[in-house]
C-alpha positions as CSV (number, residue, x, y, z in Angstrom):
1,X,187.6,163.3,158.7
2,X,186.7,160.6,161.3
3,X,190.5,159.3,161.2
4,X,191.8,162.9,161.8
5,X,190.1,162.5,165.3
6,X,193.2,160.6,166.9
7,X,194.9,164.0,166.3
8,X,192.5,165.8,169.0
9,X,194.7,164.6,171.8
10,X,197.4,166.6,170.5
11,X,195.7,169.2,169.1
12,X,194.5,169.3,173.3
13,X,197.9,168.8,174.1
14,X,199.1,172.2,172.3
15,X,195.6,174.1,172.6
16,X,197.9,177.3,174.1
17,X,200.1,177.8,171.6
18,X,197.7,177.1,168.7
19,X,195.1,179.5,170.4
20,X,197.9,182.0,170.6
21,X,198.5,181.3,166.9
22,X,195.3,181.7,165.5
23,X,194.9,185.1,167.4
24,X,197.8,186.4,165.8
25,X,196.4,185.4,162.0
26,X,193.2,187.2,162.8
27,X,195.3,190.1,163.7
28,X,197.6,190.0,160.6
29,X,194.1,189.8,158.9
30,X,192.8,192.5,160.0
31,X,195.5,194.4,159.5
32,X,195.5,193.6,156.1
33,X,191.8,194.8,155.6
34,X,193.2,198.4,156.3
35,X,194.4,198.4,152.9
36,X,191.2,198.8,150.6
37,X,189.7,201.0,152.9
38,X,192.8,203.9,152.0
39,X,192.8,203.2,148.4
40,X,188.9,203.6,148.5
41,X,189.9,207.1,150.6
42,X,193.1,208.1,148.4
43,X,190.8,208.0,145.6
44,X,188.4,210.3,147.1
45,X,190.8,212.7,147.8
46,X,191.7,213.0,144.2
47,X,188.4,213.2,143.2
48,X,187.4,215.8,145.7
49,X,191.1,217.5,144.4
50,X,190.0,217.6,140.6
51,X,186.2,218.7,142.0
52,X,188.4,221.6,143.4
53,X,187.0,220.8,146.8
54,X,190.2,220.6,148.2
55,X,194.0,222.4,147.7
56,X,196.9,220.5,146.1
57,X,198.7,221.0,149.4
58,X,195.7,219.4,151.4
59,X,195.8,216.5,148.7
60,X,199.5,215.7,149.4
61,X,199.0,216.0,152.7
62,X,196.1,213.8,153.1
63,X,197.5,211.3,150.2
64,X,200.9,211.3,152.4
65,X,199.3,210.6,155.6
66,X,197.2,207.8,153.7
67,X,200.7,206.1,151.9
68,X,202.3,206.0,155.6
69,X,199.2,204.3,156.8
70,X,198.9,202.2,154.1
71,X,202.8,201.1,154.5
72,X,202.5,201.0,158.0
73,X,199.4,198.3,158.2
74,X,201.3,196.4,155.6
75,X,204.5,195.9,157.9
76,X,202.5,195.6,160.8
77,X,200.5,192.6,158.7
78,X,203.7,191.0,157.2
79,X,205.2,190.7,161.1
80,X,202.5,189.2,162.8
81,X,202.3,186.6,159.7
82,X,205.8,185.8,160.5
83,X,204.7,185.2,163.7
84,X,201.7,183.1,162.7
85,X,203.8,180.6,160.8
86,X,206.3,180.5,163.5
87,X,203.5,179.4,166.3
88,X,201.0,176.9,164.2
89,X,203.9,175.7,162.0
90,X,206.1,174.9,165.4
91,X,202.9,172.9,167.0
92,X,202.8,170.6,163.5
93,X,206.4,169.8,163.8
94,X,205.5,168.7,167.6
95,X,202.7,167.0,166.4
96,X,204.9,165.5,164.0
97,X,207.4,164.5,166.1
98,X,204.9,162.9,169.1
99,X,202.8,160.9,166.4
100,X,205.9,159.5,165.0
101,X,207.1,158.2,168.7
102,X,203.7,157.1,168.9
103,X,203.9,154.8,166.0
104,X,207.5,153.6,166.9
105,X,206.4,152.9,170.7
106,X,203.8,150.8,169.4
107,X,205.7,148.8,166.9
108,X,207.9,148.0,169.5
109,X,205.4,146.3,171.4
110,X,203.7,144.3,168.7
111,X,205.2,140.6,168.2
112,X,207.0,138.6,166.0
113,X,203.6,137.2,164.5
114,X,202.7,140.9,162.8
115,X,206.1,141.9,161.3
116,X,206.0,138.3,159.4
117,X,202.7,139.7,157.8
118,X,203.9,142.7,157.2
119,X,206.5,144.4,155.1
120,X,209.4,146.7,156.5
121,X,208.5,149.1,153.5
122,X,205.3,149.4,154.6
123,X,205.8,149.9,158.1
124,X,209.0,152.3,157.3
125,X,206.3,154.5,154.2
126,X,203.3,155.1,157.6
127,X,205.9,156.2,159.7
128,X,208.0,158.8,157.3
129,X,205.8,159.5,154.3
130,X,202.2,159.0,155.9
131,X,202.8,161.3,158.9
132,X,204.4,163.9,157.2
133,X,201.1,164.4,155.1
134,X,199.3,164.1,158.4
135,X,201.9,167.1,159.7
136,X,200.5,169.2,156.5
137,X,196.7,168.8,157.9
138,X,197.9,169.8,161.9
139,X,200.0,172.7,160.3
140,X,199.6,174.5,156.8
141,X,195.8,173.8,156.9
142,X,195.4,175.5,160.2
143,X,196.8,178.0,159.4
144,X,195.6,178.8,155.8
145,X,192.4,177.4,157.2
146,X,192.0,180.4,159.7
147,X,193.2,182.7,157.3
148,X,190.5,181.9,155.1
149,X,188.1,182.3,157.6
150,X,188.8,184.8,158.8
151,X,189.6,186.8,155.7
152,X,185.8,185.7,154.2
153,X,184.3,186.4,157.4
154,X,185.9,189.7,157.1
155,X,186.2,190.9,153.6
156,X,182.6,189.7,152.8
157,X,181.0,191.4,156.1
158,X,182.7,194.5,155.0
159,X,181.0,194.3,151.2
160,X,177.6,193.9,152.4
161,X,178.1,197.0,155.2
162,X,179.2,199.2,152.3
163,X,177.1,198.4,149.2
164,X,174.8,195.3,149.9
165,X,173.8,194.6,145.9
166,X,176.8,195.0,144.6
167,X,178.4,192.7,147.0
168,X,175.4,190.3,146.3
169,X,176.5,190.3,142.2
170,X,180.5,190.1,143.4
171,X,180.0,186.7,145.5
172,X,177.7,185.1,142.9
173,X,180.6,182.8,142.0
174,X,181.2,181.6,145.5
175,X,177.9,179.0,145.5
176,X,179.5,177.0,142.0
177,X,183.1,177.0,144.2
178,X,180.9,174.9,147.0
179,X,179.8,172.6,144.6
180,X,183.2,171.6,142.4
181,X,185.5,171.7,145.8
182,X,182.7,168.7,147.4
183,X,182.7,167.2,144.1
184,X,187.1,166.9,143.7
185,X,187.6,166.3,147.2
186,X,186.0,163.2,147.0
187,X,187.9,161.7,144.0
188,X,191.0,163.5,145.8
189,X,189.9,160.9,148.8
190,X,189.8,158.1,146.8
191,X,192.9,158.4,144.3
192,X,195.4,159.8,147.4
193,X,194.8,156.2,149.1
194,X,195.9,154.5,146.3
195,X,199.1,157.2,145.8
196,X,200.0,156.3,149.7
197,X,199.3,152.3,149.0
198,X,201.9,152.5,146.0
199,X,204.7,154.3,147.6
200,X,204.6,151.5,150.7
201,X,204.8,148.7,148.0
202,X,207.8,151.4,146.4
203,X,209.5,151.4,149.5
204,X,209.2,147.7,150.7
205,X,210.8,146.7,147.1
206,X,213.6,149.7,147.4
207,X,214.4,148.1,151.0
208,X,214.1,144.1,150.0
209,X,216.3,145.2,146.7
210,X,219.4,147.1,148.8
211,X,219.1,144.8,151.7
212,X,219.5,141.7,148.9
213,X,221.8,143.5,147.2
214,X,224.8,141.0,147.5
215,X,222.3,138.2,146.0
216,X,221.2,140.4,143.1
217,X,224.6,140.6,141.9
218,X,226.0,137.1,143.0
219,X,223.4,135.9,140.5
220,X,223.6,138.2,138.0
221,X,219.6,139.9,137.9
222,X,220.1,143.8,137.9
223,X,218.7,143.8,134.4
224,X,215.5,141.9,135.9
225,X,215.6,144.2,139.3
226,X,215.5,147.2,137.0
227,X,212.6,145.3,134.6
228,X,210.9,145.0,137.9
229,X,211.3,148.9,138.8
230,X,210.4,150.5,135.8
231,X,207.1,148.8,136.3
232,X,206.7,149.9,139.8
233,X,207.7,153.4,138.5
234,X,205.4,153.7,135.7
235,X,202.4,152.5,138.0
236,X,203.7,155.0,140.3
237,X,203.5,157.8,137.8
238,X,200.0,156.7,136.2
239,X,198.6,156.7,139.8
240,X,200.0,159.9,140.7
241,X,199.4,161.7,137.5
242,X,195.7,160.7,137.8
243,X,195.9,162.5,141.6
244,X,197.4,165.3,139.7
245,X,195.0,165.6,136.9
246,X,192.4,166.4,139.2
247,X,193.8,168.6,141.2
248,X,195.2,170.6,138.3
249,X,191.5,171.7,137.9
250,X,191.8,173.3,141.5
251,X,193.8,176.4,141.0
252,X,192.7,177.5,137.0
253,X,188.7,177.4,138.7
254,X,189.1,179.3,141.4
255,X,191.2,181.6,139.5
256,X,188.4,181.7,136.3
257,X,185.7,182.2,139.2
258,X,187.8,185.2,140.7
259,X,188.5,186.5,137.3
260,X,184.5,186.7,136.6
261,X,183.9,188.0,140.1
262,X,186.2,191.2,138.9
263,X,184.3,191.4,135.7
264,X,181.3,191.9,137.7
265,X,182.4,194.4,140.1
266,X,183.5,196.4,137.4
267,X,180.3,195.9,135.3
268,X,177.4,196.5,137.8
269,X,180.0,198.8,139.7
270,X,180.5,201.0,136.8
271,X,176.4,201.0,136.2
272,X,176.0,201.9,140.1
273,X,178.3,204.8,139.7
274,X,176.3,206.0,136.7
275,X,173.8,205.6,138.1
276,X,174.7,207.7,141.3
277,X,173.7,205.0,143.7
278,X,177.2,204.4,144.3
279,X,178.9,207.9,145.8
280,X,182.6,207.1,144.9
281,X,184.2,205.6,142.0
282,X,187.0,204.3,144.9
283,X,184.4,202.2,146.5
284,X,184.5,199.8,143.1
285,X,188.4,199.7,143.5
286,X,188.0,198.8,147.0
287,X,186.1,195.9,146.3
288,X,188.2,194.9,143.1
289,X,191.3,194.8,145.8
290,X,188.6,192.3,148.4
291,X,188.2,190.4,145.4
292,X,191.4,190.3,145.0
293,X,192.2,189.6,148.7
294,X,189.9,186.5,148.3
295,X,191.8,185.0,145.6
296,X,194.5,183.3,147.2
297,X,191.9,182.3,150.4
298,X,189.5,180.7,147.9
299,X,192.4,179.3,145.7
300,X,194.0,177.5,148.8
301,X,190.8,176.0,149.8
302,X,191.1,173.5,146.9
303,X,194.6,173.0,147.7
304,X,194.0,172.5,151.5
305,X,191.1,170.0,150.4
306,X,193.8,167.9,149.0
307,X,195.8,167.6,152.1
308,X,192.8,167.2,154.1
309,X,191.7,164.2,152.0
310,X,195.3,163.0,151.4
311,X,196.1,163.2,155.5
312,X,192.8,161.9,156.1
313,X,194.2,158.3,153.7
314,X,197.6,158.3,155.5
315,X,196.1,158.2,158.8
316,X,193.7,155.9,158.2
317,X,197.2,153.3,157.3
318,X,198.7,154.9,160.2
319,X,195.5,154.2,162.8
320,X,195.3,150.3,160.7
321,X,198.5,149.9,162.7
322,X,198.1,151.5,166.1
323,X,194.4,149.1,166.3
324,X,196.6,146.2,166.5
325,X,196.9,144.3,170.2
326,X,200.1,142.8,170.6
327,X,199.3,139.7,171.4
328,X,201.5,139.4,174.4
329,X,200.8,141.4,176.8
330,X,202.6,142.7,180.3
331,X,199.8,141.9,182.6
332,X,202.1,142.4,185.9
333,X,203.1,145.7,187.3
334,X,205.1,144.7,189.9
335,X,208.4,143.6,190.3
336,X,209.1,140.1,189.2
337,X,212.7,138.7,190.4
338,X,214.4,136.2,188.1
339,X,216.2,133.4,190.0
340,X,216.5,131.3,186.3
341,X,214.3,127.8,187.1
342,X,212.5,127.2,183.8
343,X,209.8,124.3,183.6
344,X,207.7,123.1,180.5
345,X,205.0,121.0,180.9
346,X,203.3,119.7,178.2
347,X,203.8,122.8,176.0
348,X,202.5,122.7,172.4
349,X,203.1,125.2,170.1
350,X,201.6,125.9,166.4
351,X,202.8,129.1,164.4
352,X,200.1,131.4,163.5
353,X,201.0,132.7,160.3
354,X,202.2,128.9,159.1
355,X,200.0,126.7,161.0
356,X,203.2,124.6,161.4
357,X,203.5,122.7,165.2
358,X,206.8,123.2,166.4
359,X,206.5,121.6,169.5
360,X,204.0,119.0,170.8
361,X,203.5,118.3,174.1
362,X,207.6,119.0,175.4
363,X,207.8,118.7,179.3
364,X,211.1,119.1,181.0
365,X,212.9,120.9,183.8
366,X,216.2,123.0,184.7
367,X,216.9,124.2,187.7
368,X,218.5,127.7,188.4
369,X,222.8,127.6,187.2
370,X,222.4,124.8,185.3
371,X,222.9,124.4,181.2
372,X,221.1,122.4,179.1
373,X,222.2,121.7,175.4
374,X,219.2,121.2,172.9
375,X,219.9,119.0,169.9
376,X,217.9,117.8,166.6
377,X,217.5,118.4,162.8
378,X,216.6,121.3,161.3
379,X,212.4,122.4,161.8
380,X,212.9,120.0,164.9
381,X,211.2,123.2,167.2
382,X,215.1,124.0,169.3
383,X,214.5,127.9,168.7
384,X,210.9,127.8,169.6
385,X,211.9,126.9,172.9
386,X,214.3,130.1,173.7
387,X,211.7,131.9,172.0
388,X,208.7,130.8,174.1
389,X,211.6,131.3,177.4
390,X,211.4,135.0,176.4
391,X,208.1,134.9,175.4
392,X,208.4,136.1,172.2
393,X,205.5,133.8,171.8
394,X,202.7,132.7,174.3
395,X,202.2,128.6,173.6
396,X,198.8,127.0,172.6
397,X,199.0,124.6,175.0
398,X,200.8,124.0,178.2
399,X,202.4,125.7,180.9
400,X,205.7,127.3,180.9
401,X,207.1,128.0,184.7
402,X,209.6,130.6,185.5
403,X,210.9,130.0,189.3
404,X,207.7,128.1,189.5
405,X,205.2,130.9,188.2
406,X,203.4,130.8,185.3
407,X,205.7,132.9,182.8
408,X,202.6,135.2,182.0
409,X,201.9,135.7,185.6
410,X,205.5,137.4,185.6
411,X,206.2,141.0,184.9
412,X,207.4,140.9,181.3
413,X,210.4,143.9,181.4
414,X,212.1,142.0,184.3
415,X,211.5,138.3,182.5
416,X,213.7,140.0,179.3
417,X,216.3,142.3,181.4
418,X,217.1,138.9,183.1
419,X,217.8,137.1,179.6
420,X,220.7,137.6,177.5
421,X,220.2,136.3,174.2
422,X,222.4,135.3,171.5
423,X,220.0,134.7,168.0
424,X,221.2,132.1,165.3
425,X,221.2,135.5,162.7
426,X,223.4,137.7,164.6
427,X,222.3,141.4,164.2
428,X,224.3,144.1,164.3
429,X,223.9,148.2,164.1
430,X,225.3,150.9,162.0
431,X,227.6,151.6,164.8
432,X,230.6,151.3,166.5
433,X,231.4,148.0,167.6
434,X,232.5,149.2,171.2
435,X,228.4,150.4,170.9
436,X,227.3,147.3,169.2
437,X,228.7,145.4,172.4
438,X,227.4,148.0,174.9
439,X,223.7,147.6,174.1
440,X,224.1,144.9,176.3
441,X,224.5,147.2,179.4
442,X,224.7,151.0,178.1
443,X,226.5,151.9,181.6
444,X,229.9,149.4,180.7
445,X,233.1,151.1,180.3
446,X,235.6,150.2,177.1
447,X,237.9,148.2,180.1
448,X,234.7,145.6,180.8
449,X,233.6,145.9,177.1
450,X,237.0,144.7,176.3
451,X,237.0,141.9,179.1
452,X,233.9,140.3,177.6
453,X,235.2,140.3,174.1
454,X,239.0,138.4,174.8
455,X,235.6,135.9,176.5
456,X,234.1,135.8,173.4
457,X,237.4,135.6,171.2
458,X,237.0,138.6,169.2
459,X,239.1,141.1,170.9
460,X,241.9,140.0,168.8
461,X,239.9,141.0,165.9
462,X,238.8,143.6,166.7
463,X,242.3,145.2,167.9
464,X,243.5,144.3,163.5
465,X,240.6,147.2,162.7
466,X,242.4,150.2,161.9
467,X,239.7,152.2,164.1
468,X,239.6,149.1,166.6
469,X,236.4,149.4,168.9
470,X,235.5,153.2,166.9
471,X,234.7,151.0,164.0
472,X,231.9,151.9,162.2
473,X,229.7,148.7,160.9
474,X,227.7,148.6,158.0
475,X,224.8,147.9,158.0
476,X,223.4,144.3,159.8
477,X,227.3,144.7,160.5
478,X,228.2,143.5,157.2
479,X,231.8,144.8,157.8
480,X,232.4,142.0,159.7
481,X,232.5,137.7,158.6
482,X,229.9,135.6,159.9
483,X,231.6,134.3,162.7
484,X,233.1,137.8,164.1
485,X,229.5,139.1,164.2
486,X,228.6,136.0,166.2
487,X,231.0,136.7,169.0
488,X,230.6,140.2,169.1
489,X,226.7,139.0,170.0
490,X,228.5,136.6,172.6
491,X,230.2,139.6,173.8
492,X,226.6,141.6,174.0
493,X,224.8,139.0,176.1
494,X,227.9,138.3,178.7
495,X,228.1,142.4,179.1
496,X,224.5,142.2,179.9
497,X,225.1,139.6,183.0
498,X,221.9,138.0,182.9
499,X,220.5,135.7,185.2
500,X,219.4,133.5,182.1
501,X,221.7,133.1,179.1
502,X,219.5,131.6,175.4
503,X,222.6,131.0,172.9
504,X,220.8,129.5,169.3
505,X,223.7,127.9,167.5
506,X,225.8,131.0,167.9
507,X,228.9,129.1,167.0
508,X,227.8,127.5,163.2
509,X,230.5,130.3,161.7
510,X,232.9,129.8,163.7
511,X,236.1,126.7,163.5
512,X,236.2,123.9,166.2
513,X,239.2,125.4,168.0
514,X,237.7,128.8,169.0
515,X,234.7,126.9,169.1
516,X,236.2,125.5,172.1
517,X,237.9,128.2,173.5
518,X,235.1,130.3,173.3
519,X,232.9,127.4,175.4
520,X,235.6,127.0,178.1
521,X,235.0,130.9,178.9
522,X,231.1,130.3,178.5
523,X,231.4,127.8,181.2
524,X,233.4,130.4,183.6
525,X,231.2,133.3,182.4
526,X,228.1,131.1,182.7
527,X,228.7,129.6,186.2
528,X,225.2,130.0,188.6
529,X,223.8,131.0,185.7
530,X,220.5,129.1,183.7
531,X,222.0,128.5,179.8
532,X,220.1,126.9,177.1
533,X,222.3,126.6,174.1
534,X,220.7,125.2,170.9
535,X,223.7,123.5,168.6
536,X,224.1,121.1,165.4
537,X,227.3,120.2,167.3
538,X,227.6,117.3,169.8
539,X,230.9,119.5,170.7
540,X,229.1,122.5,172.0
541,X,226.9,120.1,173.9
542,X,228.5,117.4,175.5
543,X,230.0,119.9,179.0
544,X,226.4,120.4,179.5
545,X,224.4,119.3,182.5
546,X,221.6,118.1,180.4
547,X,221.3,117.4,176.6
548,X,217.8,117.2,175.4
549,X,217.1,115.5,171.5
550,X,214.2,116.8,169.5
551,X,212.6,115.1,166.7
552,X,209.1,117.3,164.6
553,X,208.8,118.8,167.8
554,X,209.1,115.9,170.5
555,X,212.0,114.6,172.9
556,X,213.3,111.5,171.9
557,X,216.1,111.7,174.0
558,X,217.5,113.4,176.8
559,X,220.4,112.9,179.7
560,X,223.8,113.6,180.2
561,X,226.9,113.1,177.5
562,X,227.5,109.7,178.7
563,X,224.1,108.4,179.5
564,X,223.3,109.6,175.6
565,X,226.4,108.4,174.0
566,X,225.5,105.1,176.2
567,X,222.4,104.2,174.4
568,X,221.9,103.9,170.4
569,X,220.0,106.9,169.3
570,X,220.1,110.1,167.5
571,X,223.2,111.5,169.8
572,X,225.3,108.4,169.5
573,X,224.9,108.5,165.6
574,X,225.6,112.3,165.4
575,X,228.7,112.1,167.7
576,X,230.0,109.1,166.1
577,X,229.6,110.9,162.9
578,X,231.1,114.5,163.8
579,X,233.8,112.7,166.1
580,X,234.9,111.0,162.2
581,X,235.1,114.3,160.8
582,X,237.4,116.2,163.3
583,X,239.8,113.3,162.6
C-alpha cells in the first residue's frame, strides 16, 4: 500500500470528521451486538416457561420487554449507520474531489514536451476512472473496514467470555480465510493494473476516434474503426473477465467457511448441551446469530481486498504523473513588469521528443512598440520563436532577454499575462463565443467584446448566428469555418491588451481583402505594443518595422520591406511570386 501513502495528507486533512465517523460505526456496532444477547435470553425465558419456573403472564411480559429491546437496538443501530455512511462517505467524495484538482493543477504546469509523449486518453482515464477507484479505498473501505473490526473485535471477545471451547471450534475457519485472502489479493494486484492500463488505451482510441471523426468518414474507414474496436473490446473483456474470475472465488469461500462455522456450532454445541457443560440451549443460537453477524464482515474483506489492490494500481498511474517536474519552472516570486524589448542572442534550440534543431544560433533584437514579421518555408523554426518568447520552451543554447533580463530570471505568470497569443491551430471551447472571446480578459463587458471583434472582422459574422454572441460552439469550435475561428482568436488576444502581441500565421484562412482590413486595425490596435507575427504572406509582412527570413533554423535575411525587396533573396522571389498571383 506504499502508493496509498500520498492519501495521508488528506486523510490529515479530514482527521475530524473521519474520527467522528468511525466513532459512530463502533456505536452502530455495538448496538447491534444487543441482539444475540436477547434471543439467547428470550430463549431462556421459554425454557424456564415450559420448566414451569415461571407464569405465562411473566413469560409475555419478559418476552415483550425483550421484543421492544430487541426493536429498539435495531433502530437505534440502523440510524447511527445512516449516519456512518453519511460522515466517511462525505470525506471520500472530498478526497475525491481535492485529488482530482490535484492532478488537474499539475497537468497544468507540466510542458508541451510531456503531453507529446503522452496520450489525452490516458491522462483523461487517471484523472476520472483511476481516482474514483482511489475514492472506493478513502471511503467504502473505511468504512466496512471499521466495521469489520470492530464487529470481530467484538463478536469474537464476546464468544470466548461466554463459552471459550466452543468459540475455539466456531473460529476454526477463520486461519484458512487468512491464507486464500493473501493469496487472491496478490493476483487481484497484478491483474487490476493491467484492467486500469487497458481502459486508458480504451479511452485514448475513443477520444483520437470522435475527435477524427470528420476524417474517418471523409475516407470512408468506419468498417476498419470498428475492426479496430472489437479488438480493443475483446482484450478488454479477456482482461477483465480474468480480474473477475478470481474474484468470483471471494464471496462462495467466505460464504462455504461461514456455512462450516454454523455446522460446528451446532455440532459441538449440541454435544455441550448434552453434555450439560453448556447451561442454555439459547447460548448455541446466540452464537449461530455472531456467526451469522460475521458473515457479511468476513465476506467484505475479500471484496474490500480488491479495491485496496485495485486503488493501490490506479494510484500508482496517478502518482507516475504527479513525479513529473515540469521542466519550466517559475523561479521568481516577485513581480516582474513587462515593457515588451525582446533580444536573442545566439539561441539554439533542439526538440526533445524529435531531436530535430529548429533554430541555430538566431540573434536579433526589437525594441518595445515595434513589429517584426518572421518569414521562411515550412520547418524553418518561425513558431519556435513565439514559443521560446512565452517560454513554452527553455532553449539549449543562448540567451533570450526580456527588457534586458534573462527571460528565466523573470517571474513566469507576469511574462504570460503580458502576451497575447494568437496560435496557427486556433482553439476554441464548447462555449459561447461572447465567452470564447472573453477568456482573453474575464472582466470585459459584451460593448468591448464587440469592439474587438468589428477589429478582428468577425462581428459581422457573428451578428448572421441566430443566437449571435450566446452561440454555443462545438467542440474545438467546429461550428465555425477556419477563418471565423481565427478572428475570433484575434479578437481573444486584442481583449486581452497585452503588452506583447505573438500572431503565427493567423490569417492562412482568411481572403486577401479582410486580410488587409484586419491588418490595418492590427496596426491601430497594436500601436506601442511589441508584435511578432509569423506569415507565408509577404502581404501580412511588408507594414512591419522589421522582416526577419529563416532558412532550417538560420536568418538569411532580415530588414525593412524595401531594403528586402532591394536585394535578390528569398523575399524578393516570394513577393514577386505572390504579387503575380493577386493579379
Amino acid at each position: 500500500m506504499k502508493e496509498l501513502k500520498h492519501l495521508n495528507k488528506y486523510f490529515k486533512k479530514y482527521r475530524l470528521k473521519l474520527l467522528l465517523g468511525i466513532v459512530i460505526t463502533i456505536i452502530a456496532r455495538l448496538f447491534s451486538l444487543v441482539v444475540p444477547n436477547y434471543v439467547n435470553q428470550s430463549i431462556g425465558v421459554i425454557e424456564n416457561y415450559f420448566g414451569e419456573a415461571i407464569s405465562l403472564s411473566q413469560a409475555k411480559s419478559t418476552l415483550f420487554q425483550y421484543i421492544l429491546i430487541i426493536v429498539g437496538t435495531a433502530l437505534l443501530s440502523a440510524l447511527f449507520t445512516f449516519l456512518m455512511r453519511q460522515t466517511i462517505i462525505n470525506v471520500s467524495r472530498y478526497i475525491e474531489y481535492d485529488l482530482k484538482n490535484e492532478v488537474f493543477d499539475h497537468y497544468q504546469i507540466l510542458t508541451l514536451d510531456f503531453y507529446k509523449k503522452n496520450r489525452i486518453g490516458d491522462l483523461m482515464n487517471r484523472i476520472s476512472e483511476d481516482i474514483n477507484q482511489v475514492r472506493l479505498y478513502a471511503g467504502p473501505v473505511i468504512m466496512y473496514g471499521m466495521n469489520t473490526v470492530t464487529i470481530f473485535i467484538c463478536v469474537i471477545t464476546i464468544m470466548f467470555i461466554k463459552a471459550p471451547t466452543l468459540a475455539a471450534y466456531t473460529l476454526i475457519p477463520l486461519p484458512v480465510l487468512s491464507i486464500l485472502i493473501y493469496q487472491i489479493s496478490k493476483i487481484i494486484h497484478l491483474r487490476s493494473t493491467k484492467v486500469q492500463e487497458f481502459l486508458s488505451s480504451l479511452s485514448t482510441f475513443a477520444q483520437e476516434s470522435f475527435s477524427g471523426v470528420a476524417v474517418i468518414k471523409a475516407y470512408g474507414i468506419e468498417p476498419q474503426v470498428n475492426q479496430e474496436l472489437q479488438g480493443l473490446a475483446i482484450e478488454g473483456k479477456d482482461t477483465s473477465m480474468d480480474l473477475a474470475k478470481v474474484n468470483a472465488w471471494f464471496f462462495p469461500l467466505m460464504i462455504l467457511l461461514i456455512g462450516i462455522s454454523n455446522i460446528i456450532v451446532i455440532y459441538f454445541g449440541g454435544q455441550m448441551y448434552i453434555d450439560g457443560k453448556i447451561a442454555s440451549f439459547g447460548l448455541i443460537a446466540e452464537f449461530i446469530l455472531y456467526v451469522n453477524m460475521l458473515t457479511w464482515p468476513v465476506a467484505v474483506v475479500g471484496w474490500l481486498t480488491s479495491i485496496v489492490q485495485r486503488a493501490e494500481a490506479s494510484q500508482k498511474r496517478i502518482n507516475e504523473f504527479l513525479k513529473v517536474t515540469p521542466e519550466i519552472q517559475n523561479e521568481v516570486t516577485t513581480s516582474s513588469p513587462i515593457k515588451g524589448n525582446i533580444e536573442f542572442r545566439n539561441v539554439s534550440f533542439t526538440y526533445d521528443d524529435t531531436q530535430i534543431t529548429a533554430l541555430n544560433n538566431v540573434s536579433f533584437s526589437i525594441k518595445a512598440g515595434q513589429t517584426v514579421a518572421i518569414l521562411g518555408k515550412i520547418g524553418s523554426g518561425k513558431s519556435t520563436i513565439l514559443d521560446l518568447v512565452a517560454r513554452l520552451y527553455d532553449i539549449s543554447e543562448g540567451e533570450i532577454l526580456i527588457d534586458g533580463k534573462p527571460i528565466k530570471e523573470l517571474n513566469l505568470n507576469d511574462l504570460r499575462k503580458a502576451i497575447g497569443a494568437v496560435p496557427q491551430e486556433a482553439f476554441l471551447f464548447s462555449d459561447t463565443i461572447e465567452n470564447n472571446i472573453r477568456f482573453g480578459n474575464e472582466e470585459a463587458n459584451l460593448e468591448e467584446i464587440i469592439e474587438v471583434s468589428r477589429k478582428a472582422v468577425v462581428h459581422d459574422n457573428i451578428q448572421g448566428f441566430a443566437q449571435k454572441y450566446d452561440t454555443i460552439l462545438g467542440e474545438r469550435g467546429i461550428t465555425l469555418s477556419g477563418g471565423q475561428k481565427q478572428r475570433v482568436s484575434i479578437a481573444r488576444a486584442l481583449l486581452k491588451d497585452p503588452k506583447i502581441y505573438l500572431f503565427d500565421d493567423c490569417l492562412s484562412a482568411v481572403d486577401t481583402e479582410t486580410e488587409e482590413e484586419i491588418l490595418n486595425n492590427l496596426k491601430q490596435a497594436s500601436k506601442d505594443k511589441t508584435t511578432l507575427i509569423v506569415s507565408h504572406r509577404v502581404s501580412s509582412a511588408k507594414n512591419a518595422d522589421h522582416i526577419i527570413i529563416l532558412d532550417q533554423g538560420e536568418i538569411i535575411q532580415e530588414g525593412t520591406h524595401e531594403e528586402l525587396n532591394n536585394k535578390e533573396g528569398y523575399y524578393k522571389e516570394l513577393y514577386q511570386t505572390q504579387l503575380s498571383e493577386k493579379e
